[in-house]
C-alpha positions in Angstrom: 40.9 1.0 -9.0 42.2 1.1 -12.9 43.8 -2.0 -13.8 46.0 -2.5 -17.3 45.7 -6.2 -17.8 47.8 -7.5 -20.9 47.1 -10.9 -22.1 49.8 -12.3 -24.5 49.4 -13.4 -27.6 51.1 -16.5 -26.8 48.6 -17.2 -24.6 45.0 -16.5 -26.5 46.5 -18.2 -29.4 48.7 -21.3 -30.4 51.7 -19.6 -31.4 53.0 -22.6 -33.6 49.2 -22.9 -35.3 48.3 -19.9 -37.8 45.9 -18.1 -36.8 44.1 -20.1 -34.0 42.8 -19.0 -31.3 43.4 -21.3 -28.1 39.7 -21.4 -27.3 39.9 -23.1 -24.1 42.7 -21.1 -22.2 41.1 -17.6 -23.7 37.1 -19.0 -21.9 39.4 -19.7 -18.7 40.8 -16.2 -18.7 37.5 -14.3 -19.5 36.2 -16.3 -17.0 38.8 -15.3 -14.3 38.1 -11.7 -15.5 34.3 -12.0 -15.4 35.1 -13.4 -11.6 37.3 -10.6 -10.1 34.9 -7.6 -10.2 37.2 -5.2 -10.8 35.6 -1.8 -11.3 37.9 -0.2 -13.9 39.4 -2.8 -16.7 41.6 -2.2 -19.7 42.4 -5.3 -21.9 45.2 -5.2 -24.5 46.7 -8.6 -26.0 49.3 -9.5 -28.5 49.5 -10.7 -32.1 50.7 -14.3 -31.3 49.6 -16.6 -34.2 47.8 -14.1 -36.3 50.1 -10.4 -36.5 53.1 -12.0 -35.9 53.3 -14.3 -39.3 51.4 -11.8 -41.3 54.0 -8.4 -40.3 56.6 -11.0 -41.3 55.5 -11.8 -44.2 55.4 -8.1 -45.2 58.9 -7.6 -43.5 57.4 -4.6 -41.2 57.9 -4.3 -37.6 58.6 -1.8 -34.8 61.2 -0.2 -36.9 61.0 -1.3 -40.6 57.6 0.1 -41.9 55.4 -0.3 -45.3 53.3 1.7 -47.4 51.9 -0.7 -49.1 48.4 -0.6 -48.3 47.7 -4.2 -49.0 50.2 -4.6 -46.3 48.6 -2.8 -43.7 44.8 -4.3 -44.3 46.4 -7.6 -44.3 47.8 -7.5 -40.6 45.1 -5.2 -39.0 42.7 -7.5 -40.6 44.6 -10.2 -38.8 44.3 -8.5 -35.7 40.7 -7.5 -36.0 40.0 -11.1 -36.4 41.9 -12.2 -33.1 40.4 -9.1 -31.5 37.0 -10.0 -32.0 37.8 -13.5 -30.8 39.1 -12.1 -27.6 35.7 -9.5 -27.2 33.4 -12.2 -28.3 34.9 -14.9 -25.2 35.1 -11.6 -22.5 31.5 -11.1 -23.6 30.3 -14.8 -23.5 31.9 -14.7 -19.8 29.8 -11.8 -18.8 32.4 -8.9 -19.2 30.6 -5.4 -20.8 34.4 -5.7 -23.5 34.0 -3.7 -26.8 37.0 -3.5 -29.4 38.6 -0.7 -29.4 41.7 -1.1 -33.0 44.9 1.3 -32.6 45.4 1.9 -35.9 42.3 3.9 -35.8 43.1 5.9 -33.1 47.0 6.2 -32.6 49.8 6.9 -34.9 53.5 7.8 -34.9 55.3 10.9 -35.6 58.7 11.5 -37.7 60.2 10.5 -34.4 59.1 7.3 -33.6 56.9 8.8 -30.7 53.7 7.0 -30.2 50.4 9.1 -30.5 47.3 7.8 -28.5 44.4 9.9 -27.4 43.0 8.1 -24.4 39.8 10.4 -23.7 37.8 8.0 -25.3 39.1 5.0 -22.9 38.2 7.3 -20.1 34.6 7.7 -21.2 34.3 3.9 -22.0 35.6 3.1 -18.6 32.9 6.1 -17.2 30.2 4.5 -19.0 30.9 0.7 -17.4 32.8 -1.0 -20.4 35.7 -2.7 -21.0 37.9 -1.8 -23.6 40.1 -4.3 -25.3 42.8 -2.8 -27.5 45.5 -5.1 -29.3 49.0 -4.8 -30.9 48.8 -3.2 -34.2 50.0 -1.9 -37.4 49.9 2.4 -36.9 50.5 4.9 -39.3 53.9 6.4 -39.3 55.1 9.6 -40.2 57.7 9.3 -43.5 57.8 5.2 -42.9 54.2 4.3 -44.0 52.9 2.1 -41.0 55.1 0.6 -38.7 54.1 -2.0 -35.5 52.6 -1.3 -31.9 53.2 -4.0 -29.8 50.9 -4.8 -27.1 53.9 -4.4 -24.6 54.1 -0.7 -25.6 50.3 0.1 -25.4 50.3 -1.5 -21.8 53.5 1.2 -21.0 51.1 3.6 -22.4 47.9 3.5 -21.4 49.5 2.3 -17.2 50.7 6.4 -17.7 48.2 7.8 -19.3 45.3 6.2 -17.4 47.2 6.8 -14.2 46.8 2.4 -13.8 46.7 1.7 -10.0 48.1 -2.1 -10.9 49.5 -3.5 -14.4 49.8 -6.8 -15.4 51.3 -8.9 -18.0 49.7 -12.6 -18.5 52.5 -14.6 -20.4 53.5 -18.5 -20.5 56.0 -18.0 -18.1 55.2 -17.7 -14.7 57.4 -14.8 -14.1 60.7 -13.0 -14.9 63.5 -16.0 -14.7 67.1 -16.7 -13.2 69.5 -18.0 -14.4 68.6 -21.4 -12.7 64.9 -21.1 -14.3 63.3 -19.6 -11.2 61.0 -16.5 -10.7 62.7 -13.7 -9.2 59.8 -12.6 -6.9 60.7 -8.5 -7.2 62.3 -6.2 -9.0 62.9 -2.6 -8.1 65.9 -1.9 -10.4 67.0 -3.4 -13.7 70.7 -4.4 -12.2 68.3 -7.1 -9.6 67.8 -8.9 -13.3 70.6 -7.7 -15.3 72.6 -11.4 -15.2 69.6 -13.1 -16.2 68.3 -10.9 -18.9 71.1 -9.7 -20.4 71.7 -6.0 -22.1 68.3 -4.3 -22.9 67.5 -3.9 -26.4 65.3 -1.0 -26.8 64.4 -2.1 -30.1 63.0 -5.3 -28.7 59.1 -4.2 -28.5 57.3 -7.6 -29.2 57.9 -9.5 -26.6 61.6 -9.2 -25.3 61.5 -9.7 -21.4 64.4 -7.0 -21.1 62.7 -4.9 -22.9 59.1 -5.3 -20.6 60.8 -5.0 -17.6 62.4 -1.8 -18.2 59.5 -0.2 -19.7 57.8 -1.3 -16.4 60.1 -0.2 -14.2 59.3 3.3 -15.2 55.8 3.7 -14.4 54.6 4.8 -10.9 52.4 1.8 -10.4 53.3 -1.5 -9.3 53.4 -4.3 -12.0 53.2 -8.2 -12.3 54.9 -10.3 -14.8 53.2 -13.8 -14.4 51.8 -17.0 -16.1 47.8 -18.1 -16.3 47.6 -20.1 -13.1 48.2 -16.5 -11.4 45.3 -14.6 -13.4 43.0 -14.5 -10.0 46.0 -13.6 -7.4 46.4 -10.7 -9.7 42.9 -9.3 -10.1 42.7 -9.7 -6.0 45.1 -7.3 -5.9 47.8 -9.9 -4.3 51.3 -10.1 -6.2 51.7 -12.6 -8.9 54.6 -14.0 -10.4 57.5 -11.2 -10.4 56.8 -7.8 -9.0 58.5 -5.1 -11.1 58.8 -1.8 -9.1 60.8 1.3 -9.9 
């Protein structure tokens, strides 16, 4: 069974503390991963207090690119660092994770269309590793670099990879109503529409209109929910919202 597991970056870090890792919730994750046994693992997490501040600073995002190269080293450096933190607590809980950086290995055309070759994931997973991508600066044809946001690699690598269960670990326990409560499923945008509002498609970094409509295109089942649901998840029980097109 392949499972996408996305870990937010306002989870591994402390959003409000630049670039700090949140040490003990990241060991209790890896540990919950190290528990499950699940045979074939992709890892991508977000930016949180390390890409986010820096692609600000530099005024890039999703849509607004640089070509400043100073630019780009400065936020991939940022996400290397948080990267490696993420690999090095995965690998201190037992889990075979090796870093695997986007902006090596993607880019974008003229178009905005994102560019990942995922042959190399395939023989990772073959070969009994775990690879751990992350939300990234990419090269962009005629805008310089642009941002990939861990939300979008998920979308990807779920289709590519032909993912059998996604999930996105956040620090909400699920997609909320207008009262604050999870809505247990969703099989069509319109079951969320009042609480969520209008999709913004240019809302890649985190927006929760935006995730669930990406999700609800994929042919596999996915799971919006918070920490506490980590091992429901890798069991293969729902967790938190179930988003199902």
């Amino acid at each position: 069974m392949t499972v996408v597991l996305k870990l937010g970056g306002s989870v591994v870090t402390e959003k409000d503390e630049p670039e700090t890792v949140a040490t003990d919730r990241l060991a209790d994750l890896a540990g919950a991963v190290a528990d499950s046994g699940v045979s074939d693992l992709v890892v991508v997490h977000g930016g949180g207090s390390f890409g986010h501040p820096h692609a600000a600073e530099h005024g890039v995002s999703s849509t607004e690119g640089t070509k400043d190269a100073a630019a780009v080293r400065d936020i991939a450096g940022a996400m290397e660092d948080l990267n490696e933190a993420v690999v090095d607590a995965l690998a201190d809980a037992g889990v075979p994770a090796v870093p695997v950086h986007p902006f090596s290995a993607g880019f974008r055309g003229e178009d905005g269309h994102l560019f990942l070759p995922t042959g190399q994931l395939d023989a990772m997973l073959e070969e009994g590793f775990v690879p751990v991508l992350h939300g990234d600066v990419l090269a962009h044809a005629g805008e310089g670099a642009t941002i990939v946001s861990g939300d979008e690699l998920v979308v990807r690598l779920a289709d590519r990879l032909v993912a059998d269960r996604v999930g996105l670990c956040s620090t909400v326990p699920g997609v909320l109503d207008q009262h604050g409560d999870v809505i247990p499923e969703i099989t069509a945008y319109e079951d969320a529409a009042a609480a969520l509002g209008e999709s913004d498609a240019t809302d890649v970094t985190g927006g929760m209109a935006a995730k669930v409509e990406a999700l609800l295109g994929l042919g596999s089942p996915a799971f919006v929910f918070g920490p506490d649901d980590l091992d429901d998840f890798l069991a293969g029980r729902d967790a938190g919202t179930r988003i199902d097109g």
